[in-house]
C-alpha positions in Angstrom: 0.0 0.0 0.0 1.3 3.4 -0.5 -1.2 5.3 1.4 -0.1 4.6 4.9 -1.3 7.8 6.4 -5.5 9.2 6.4 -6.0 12.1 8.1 -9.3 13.3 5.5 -11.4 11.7 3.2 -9.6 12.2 0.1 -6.8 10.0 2.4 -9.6 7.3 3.0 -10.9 7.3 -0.7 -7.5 6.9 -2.2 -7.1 4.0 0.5 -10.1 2.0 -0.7 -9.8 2.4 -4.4 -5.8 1.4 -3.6 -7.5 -1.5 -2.0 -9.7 -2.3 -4.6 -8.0 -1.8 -7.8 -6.0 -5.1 -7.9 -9.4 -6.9 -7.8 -10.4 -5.9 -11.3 -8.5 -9.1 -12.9 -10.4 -11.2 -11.0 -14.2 -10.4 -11.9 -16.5 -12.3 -14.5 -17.2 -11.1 -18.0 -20.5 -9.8 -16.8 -18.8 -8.5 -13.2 -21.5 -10.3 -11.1 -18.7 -12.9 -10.0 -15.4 -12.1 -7.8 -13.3 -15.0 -7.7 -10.1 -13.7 -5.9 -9.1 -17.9 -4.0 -9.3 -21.2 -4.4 -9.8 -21.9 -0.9 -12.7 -23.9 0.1 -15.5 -22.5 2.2 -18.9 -24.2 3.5 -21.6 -22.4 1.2 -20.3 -23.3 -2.3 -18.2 -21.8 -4.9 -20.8 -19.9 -6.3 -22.0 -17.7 -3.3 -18.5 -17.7 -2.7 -17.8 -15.2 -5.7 -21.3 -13.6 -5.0 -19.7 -12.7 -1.4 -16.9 -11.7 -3.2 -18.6 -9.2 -5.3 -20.8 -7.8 -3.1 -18.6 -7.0 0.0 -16.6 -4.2 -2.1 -19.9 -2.4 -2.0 -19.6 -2.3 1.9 -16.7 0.7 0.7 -18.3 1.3 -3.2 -21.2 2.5 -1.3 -20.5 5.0 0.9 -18.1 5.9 -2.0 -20.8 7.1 -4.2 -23.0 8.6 -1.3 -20.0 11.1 -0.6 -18.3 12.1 -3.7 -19.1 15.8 -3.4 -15.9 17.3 -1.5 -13.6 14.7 -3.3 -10.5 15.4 -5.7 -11.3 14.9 -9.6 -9.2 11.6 -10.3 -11.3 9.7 -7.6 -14.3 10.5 -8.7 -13.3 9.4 -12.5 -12.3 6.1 -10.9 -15.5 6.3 -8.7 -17.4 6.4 -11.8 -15.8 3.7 -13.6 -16.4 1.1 -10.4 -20.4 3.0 -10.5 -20.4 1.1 -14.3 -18.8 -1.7 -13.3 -21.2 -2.5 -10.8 -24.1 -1.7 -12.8 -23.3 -4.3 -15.0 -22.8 -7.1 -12.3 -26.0 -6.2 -10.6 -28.0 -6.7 -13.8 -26.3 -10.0 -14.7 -26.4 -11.1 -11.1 -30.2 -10.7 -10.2 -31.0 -11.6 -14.0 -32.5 -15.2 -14.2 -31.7 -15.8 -17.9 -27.9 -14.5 -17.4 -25.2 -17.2 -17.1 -24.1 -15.1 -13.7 -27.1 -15.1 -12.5 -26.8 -15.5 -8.5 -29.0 -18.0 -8.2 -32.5 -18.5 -6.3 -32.4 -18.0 -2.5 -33.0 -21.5 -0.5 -33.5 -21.0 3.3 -30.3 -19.9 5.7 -28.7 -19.0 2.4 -25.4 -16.9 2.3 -26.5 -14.5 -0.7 -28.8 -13.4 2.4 -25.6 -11.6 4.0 -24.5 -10.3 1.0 -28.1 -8.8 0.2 -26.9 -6.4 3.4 -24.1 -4.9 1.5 -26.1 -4.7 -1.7 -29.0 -2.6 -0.3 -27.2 -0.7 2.0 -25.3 0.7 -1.3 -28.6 0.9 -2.9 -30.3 3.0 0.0 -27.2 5.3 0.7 -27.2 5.8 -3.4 -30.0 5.0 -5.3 -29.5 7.7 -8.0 -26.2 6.0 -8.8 -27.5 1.8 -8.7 -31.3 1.5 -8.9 -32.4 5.0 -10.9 -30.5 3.9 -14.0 -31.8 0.7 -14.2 -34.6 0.0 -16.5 -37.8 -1.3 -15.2 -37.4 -4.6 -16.3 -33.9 -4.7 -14.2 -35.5 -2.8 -11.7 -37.9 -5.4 -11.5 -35.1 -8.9 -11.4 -33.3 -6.6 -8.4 -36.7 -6.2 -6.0 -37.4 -10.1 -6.9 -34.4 -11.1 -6.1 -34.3 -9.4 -2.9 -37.8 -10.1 -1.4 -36.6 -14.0 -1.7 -35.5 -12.9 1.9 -39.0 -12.7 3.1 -40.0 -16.3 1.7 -37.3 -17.7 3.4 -36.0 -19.7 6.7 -33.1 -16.6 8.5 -30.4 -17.5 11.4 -32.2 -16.0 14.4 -29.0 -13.9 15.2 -27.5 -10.9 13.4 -29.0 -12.3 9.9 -32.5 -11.0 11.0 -30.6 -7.4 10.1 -29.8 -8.9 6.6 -34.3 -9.0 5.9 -34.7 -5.4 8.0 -32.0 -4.0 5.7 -33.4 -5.7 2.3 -37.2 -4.3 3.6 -35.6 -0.9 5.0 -34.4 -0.5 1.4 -38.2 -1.6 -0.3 -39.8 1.2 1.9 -37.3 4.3 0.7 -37.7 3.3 -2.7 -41.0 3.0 -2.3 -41.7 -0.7 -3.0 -43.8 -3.4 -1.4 -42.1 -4.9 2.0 -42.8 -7.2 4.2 -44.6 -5.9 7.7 -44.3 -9.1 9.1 -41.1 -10.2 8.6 -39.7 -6.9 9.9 -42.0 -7.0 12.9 -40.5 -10.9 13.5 -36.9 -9.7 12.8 -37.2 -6.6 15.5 -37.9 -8.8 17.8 -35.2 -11.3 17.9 -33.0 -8.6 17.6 -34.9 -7.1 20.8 -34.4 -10.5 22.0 -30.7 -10.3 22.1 -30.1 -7.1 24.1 -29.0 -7.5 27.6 -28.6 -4.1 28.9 -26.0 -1.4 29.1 -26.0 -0.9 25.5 -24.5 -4.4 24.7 -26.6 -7.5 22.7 -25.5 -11.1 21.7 -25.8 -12.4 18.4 -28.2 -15.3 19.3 -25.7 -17.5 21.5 -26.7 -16.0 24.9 -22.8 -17.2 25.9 -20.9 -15.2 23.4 -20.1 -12.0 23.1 -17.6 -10.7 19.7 -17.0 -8.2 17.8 -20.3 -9.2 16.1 -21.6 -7.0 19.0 -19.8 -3.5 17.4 -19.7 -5.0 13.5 -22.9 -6.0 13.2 -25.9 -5.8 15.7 -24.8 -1.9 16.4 -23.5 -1.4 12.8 -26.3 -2.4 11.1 -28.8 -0.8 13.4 -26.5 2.1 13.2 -26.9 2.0 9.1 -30.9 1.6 10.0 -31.2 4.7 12.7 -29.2 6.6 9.8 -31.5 6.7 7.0 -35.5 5.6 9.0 -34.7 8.6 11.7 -37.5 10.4 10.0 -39.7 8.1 9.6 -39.6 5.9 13.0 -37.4 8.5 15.6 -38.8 6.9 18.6 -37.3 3.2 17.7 -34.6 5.1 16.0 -33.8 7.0 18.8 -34.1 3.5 21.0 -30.7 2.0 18.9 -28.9 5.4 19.1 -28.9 5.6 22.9 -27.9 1.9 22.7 -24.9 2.8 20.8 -23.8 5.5 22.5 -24.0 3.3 26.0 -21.9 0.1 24.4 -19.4 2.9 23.0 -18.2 3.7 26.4 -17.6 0.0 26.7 -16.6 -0.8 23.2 -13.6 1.5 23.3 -11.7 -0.1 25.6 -11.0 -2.5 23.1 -8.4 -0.4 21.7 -5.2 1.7 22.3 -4.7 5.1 21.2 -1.9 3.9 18.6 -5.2 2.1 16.9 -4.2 -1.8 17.8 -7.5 -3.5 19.0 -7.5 -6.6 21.1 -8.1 -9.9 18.7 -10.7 -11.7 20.5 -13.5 -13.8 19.1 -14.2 -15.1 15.9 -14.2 -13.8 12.2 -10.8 -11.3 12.9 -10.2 -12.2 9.5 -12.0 -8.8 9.2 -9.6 -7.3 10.5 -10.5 -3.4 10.5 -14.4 -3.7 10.2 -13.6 -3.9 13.9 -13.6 0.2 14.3 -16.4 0.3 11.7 -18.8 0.7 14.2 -17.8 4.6 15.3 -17.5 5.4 11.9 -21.4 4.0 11.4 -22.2 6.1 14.9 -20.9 8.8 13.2 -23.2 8.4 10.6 -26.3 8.1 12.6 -25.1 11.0 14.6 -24.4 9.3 17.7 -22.3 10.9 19.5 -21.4 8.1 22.6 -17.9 9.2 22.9 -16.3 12.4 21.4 -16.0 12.9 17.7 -12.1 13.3 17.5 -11.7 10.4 19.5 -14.3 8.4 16.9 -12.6 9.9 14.1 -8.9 9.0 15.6 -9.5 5.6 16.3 -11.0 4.5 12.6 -7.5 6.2 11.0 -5.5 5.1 13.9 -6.3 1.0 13.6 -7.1 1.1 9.9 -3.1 2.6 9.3 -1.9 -0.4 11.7 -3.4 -2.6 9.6 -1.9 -0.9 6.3 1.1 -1.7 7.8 0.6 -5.8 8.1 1.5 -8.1 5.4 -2.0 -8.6 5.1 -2.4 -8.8 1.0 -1.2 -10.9 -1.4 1.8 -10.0 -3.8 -1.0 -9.2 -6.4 -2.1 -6.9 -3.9 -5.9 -9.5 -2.7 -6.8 -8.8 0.6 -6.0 -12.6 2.1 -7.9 -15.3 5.1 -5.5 -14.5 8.2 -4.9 -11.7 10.9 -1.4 -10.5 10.6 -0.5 -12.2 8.1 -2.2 -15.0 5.7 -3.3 -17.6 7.8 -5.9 -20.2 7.0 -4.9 -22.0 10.4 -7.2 -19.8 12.4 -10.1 -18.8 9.9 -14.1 -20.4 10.2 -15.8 -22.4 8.0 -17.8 -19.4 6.6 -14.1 -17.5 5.7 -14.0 -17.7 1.6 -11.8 -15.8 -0.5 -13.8 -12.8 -0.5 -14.9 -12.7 3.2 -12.1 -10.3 4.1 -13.3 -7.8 2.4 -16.1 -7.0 5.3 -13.8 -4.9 6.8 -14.6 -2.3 3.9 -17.2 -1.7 6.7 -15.1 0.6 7.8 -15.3 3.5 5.0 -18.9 4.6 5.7 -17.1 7.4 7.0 -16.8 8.4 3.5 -20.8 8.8 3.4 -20.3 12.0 5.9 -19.5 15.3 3.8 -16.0 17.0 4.6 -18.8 19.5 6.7 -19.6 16.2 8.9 -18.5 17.0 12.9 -16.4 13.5 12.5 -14.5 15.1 9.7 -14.4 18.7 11.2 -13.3 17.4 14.5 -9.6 17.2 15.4 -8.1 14.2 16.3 -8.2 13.3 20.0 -6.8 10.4 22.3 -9.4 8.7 24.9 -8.6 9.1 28.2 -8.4 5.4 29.6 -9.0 4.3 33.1 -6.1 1.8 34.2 -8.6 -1.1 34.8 -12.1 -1.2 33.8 -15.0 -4.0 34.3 -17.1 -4.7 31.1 -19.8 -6.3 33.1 -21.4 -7.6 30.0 -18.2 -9.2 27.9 -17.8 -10.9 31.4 -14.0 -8.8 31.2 -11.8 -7.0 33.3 -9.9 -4.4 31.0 -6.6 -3.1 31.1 -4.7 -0.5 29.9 -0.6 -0.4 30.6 2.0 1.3 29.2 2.6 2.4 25.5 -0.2 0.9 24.4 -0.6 -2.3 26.0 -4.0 -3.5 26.1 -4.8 -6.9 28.2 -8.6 -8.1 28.6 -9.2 -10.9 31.3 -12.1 -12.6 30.7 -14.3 -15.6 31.7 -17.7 -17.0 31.3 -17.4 -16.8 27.1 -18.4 -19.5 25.2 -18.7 -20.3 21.7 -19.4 -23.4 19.5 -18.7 -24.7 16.1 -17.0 -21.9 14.2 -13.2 -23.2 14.6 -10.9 -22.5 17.6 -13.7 -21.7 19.9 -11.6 -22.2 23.1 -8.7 -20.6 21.8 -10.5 -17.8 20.7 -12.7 -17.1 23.4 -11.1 -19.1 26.5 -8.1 -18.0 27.3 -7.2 -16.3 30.6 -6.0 -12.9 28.7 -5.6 -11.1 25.4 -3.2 -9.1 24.3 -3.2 -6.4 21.9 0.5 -6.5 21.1 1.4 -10.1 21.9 -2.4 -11.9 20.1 -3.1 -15.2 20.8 -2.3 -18.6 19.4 -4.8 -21.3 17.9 -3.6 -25.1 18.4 -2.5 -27.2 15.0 -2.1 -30.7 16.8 -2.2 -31.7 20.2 1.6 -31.8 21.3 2.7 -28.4 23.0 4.8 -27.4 19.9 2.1 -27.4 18.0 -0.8 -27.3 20.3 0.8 -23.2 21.4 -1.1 -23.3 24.8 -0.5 -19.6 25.5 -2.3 -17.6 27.9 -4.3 -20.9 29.5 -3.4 -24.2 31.1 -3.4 -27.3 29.1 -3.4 -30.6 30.4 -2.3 -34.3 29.7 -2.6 -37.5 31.0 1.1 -37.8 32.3 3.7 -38.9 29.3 0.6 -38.7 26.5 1.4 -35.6 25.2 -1.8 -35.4 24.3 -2.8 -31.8 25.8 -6.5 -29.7 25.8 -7.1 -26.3 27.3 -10.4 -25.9 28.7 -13.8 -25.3 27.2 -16.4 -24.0 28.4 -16.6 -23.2 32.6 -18.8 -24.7 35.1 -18.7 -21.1 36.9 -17.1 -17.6 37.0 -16.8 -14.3 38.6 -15.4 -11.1 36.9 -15.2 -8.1 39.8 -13.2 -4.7 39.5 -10.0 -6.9 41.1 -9.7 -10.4 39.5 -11.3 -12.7 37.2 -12.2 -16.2 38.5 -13.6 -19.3 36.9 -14.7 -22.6 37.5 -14.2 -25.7 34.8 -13.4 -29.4 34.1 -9.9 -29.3 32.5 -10.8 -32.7 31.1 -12.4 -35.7 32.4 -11.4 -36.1 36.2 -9.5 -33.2 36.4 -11.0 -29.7 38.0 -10.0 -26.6 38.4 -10.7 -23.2 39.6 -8.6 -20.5 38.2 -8.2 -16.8 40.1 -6.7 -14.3 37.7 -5.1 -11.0 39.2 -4.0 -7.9 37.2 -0.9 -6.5 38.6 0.6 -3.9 35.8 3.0 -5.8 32.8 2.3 -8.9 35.3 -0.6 -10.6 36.2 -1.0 -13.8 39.0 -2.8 -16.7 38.3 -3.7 -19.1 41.5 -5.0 -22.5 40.1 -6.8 -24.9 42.4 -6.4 -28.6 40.9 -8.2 -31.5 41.2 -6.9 -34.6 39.9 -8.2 -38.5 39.5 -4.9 -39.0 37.5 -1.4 -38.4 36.9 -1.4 -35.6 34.9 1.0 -33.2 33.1 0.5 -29.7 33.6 1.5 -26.6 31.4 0.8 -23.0 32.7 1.6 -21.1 29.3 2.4 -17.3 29.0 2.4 -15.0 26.2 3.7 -15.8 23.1 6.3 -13.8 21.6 7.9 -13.3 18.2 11.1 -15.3 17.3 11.7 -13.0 14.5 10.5 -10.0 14.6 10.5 -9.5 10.4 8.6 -10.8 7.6 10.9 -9.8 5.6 15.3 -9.6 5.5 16.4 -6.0 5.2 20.1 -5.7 4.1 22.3 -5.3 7.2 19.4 -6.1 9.3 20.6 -6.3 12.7 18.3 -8.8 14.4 16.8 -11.6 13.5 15.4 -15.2 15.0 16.1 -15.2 18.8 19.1 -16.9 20.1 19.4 -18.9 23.2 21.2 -16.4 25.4 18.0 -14.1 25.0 16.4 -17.1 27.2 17.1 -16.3 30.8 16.6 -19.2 33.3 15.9 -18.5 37.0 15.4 -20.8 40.1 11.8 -21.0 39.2 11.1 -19.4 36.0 12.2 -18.2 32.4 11.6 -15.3 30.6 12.5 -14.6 26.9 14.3 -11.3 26.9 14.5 -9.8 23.4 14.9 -6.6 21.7 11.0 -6.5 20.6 10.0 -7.2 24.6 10.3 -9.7 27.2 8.0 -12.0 27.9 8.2 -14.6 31.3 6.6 -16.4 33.7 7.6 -17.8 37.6 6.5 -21.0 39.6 6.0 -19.6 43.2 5.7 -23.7 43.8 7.9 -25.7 41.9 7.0 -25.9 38.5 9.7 -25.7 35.9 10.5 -23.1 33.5 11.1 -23.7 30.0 10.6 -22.1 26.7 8.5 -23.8 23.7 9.6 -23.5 19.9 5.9 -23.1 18.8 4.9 -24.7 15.3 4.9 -21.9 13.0 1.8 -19.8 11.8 0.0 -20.6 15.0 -0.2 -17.6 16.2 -2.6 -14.4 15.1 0.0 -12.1 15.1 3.6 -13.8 14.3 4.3 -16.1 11.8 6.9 -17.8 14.3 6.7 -17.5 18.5 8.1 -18.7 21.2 6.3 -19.4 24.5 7.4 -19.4 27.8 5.7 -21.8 30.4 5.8 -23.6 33.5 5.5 -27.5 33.6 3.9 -29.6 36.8 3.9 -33.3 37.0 0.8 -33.6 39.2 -0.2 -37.2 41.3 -3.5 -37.4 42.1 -5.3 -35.7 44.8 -5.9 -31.9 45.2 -3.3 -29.1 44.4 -2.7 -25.3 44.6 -0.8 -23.9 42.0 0.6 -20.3 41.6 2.2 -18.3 38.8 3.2 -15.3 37.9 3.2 -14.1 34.0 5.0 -11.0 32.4 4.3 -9.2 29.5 5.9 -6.0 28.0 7.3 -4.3 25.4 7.3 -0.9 26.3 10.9 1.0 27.3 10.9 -0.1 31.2 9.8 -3.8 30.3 13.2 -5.1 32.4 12.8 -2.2 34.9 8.9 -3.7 35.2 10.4 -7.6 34.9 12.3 -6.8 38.2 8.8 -5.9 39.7 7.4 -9.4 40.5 4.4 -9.1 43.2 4.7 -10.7 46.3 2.2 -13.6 46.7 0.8 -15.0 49.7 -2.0 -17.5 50.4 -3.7 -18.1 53.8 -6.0 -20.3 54.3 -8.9 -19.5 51.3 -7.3 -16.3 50.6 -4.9 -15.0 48.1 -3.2 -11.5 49.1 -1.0 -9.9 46.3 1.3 -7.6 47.5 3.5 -4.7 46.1 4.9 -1.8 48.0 1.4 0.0 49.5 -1.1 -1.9 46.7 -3.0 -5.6 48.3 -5.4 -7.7 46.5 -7.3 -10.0 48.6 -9.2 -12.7 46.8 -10.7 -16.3 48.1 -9.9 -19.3 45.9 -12.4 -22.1 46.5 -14.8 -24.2 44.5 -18.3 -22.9 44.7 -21.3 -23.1 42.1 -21.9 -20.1 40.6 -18.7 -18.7 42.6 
């Protein structure tokens, strides 16, 4: 990319048609079709290019909504996508074309892509539905209100039919009453208070939260304020409430924390304050909205995250099909074009006008309804602690969801085989019947507790072995206390965070670093720590457990192509156990100042006290339902 820096929307438009402009080899004759992979995914081929084609519009869109204020070569090029389009649309929703989509069968994926198709319709419909003729006109609507003859997810889907009948009623067509009144309510049926839904799994809680069930009611408040302001108002003050909560997701330098499922979107994750800026929710401050859309989508400029023929690729960091879903095709990335509504607001727009502002961060914040205890350290460090999530049958659900922590700068790691070289246990305990090598994390918990102090949960490590984990924040350190109990002899392994092994993805000449070496691993008493030039990364049995660093199997984790993980190893008889650890993380300027800063840990009787200078923690560790 060589727009690395947005500061207005001439910045962000040059960005998305820089984006976009590789992708023009790869459409049909008829440009109904993208077909950008040969990877596999679960719907078919064919939706598969539908997708494709359909999630550029998600930037297109907005594109054509806001060209007014814009310099004269992008609106050329805006106008030569406009005819592009044009002509997929008519082969696509034609029955008697050879690119014709196809007819809509229940829980069909051409229903998500319908989202991004009349959303660009509604924000522009004197660019894609008045130049159509009426008999094209007429193939669009029917192949649209398929949707309302047809079985939807009861989760964020029911937005895909509200957004399909949003877009009948502003043009002025014949909608379905019913199916909107049906979809409100499951929607309604979602919300949990303080401005934060689920998306129909009552135990999971993603960035489908600020992506989709804000976004799209964001896109709905937007243009049906007139028409319905009381239930338009209702979604606003929602939005505002979760963004209070929502932006503690992210640093100031624009790195969110990956967390959840479908990150192959990468940044559709701050799309949602550029859609409250577009419904003129104003939850937290403009500059701050407006900082942290440019902030995280220049990060991700900055990844190796296309292709050499410049095609937006499956992965996080980097291409990585190890930790993408079933439902992750070729063209999925390309929801995180999500992200340029802002280039629907005019240059007169507060979120344009407003200058650029950092959020002021409390150190540690409870998210009561993400079941997470939020921190924010130095330089940028961002650590959630979480418990009670729970998610099932996308791929890497524990990983992705079950760990003790994330880590905005260190990510997490999804497991390739069981072994620990492969399996990458960071961030959790993993367990093995002793000498099997055959090790699981947890999944799923039995019971938790997440309080202002500590995050505590209650699960089955595997069958006859129990545990109750008590998770303490303490700066670039954090304490875990582990209560174990055993029916067998069992291997234990209390990983850390993962940390690069070479910090590059690419050799410069007269490069200076490069993979770690092993005088970078430091060995104490009763711990290891990986001290390197990008940050230092450690953890210490306070009851002897051995130290020892793990050559991860490449690519597993979200962030680095090759780690390294510190962790400490138990052998474990049967019976009951109490297991303590400390675990270090930093890569700011004082990370060996901070390493030297171990808490004191102390337990008596049920209780855990943490100690360092004036600061105590006191937290009981004991197995109760429902802790």
């Amino acid at each position: 990319m060589k727009h690395l820096t947005i500061r207005n929307r001439n910045d962000a438009a040059a960005v998305l048609l820089e984006m976009i402009r590789p992708l023009k080899a790869f459409y049909s004759p008829g440009h109904a079709w993208l077909h950008v992979g040969n990877t596999g995914v679960h719907y078919g081929e064919k939706s598969s290019r539908m997708e494709g084609f359909a999630r550029i519009l998600w930037g297109l869109g907005p594109l054509w909504a806001g060209l007014d204020g814009l310099n004269e070569d992008i609106r050329a090029e805006a106008e030569e996508w406009r005819a592009w389009y044009l002509e997929g649309i008519i082969h696509g929703t034609d029955p008697q074309s050879d690119e014709y989509w196809g007819n809509v069968m229940d829980y069909d994926q051409k229903m998500v892509e319908m989202a991004a198709l009349v959303t660009a319709v509604s924000l522009s419909p004197d660019q894609l539905w008045e130049p159509l003729t009426s008999g094209q006109k007429e193939n669009l609507y029917h192949f649209l209100d398929q949707i309302n003859r047809r079985e939807v997810h009861p989760n964020n889907w029911r937005y895909f039919r509200i957004l399909v009948n949003m877009a009948f009623r502003l043009l002025g067509l014949p909608w379905s009453e019913e199916c909107m009144e049906k979809d409100r309510k499951v929607i309604e049926d979602c919300y949990t208070g303080g401005g934060w839904y689920y998306d129909g799994n009552a135990g999971q809680v993603d960035y489908y939260i600020p992506f989709a069930m804000h976004f799209y009611g964001l896109i709905y408040a937007g243009m049906m304020e007139q028409n319905e302001p009381e239930y338009c108002g209702i979604l606003k003050s929602r939005s505002a409430e979760f963004s209070r909560d929502f932006v503690y997701w992210f640093s100031n330098d624009g790195n969110e924390i990956p967390y959840g499922r479908s990150l192959t979107y990468r940044f559709a994750h701050s799309a949602f304050f550029g859609a409250s800026a577009f419904a003129q929710v104003e939850g937290i401050d403009y500059g701050v909205m407006k900082h942290l859309v440019l902030s995280n989508l220049e990060t991700w400029l900055k990844r190796p995250i296309f292709d050499n023929s410049g095609v937006l690729t499956i992965g996080y960091g980097y291409p990585n099909l190890f930790m993408s879903e079933r439902y992750n095709g070729p063209g999925s990335p390309y929801w995180g074009l999500k992200a340029f509504i802002m280039l629907a607001l005019p240059d007169s727009h507060p979120f344009w006008a407003a200058e650029e502002k950092e959020y002021e961060f409390d150190r540690q914040k409870l998210l009561s309804q993400p079941h997470m205890l939020v921190c924010h350290e130095d330089q940028g460090h961002v650590l959630a602690y979480t418990a009670g999530q729970h998610c099932r049958n996308h791929g890497h659900c524990p990983e992705k969801y079950e760990k003790f922590v994330y880590s905005n700068q260190f990510g997490f790691s999804v497991s390739r085989e069981p072994g620990l070289r492969e399996g990458a246990f960071d961030c959790t305990l993993a367990v093995s019947l002793a000498d099997d090598d055959n090790y699981r994390m947890r999944y799923g918990v039995n019971a938790f507790e997440v309080n202002e102090r500590a995050v505590k949960a209650e699960y089955d490590l595997m069958k006859g072995v129990k545990a109750v984990s008590l998770i303490i924040p303490w700066g670039a350190w954090h304490v875990r206390v582990h209560k174990i109990q055993t029916s067998w002899e069992i291997d234990l392994v209390d990983g850390g965070f993962s940390i690069e092994a070479d910090p590059n993805f690419r050799v410069e000449p007269g490069e200076k670093t490069g993979k770690y070496t092993q005088d970078q691993i430091k060995q104490t008493e009763n711990g290891i720590f990986a001290v390197l030039p990008w940050g230092i990364s450690g953890a210490v049995s306070l009851d002897g457990g051995h130290g020892e660093v793990i050559d991860c199997a490449p690519n597993t984790n979200l962030l680095y192509n090759l780690t390294i993980l510190p962790v400490i190893r138990h052998r474990l008889e049967p019976g009951e156990h109490v297991i303590v650890t400390c675990v270090f993380g930093d890569r700011s300027e004082r990370a060996e100042e901070n390493m030297r800063k171990m808490p004191e840990v102390v337990i008596e009787g049920d209780m855990v006290i943490v100690k360092d200078g004036e600061k105590r923690v006191e937290e009981k560790v004991c197995i109760i339902k429902g802790c």
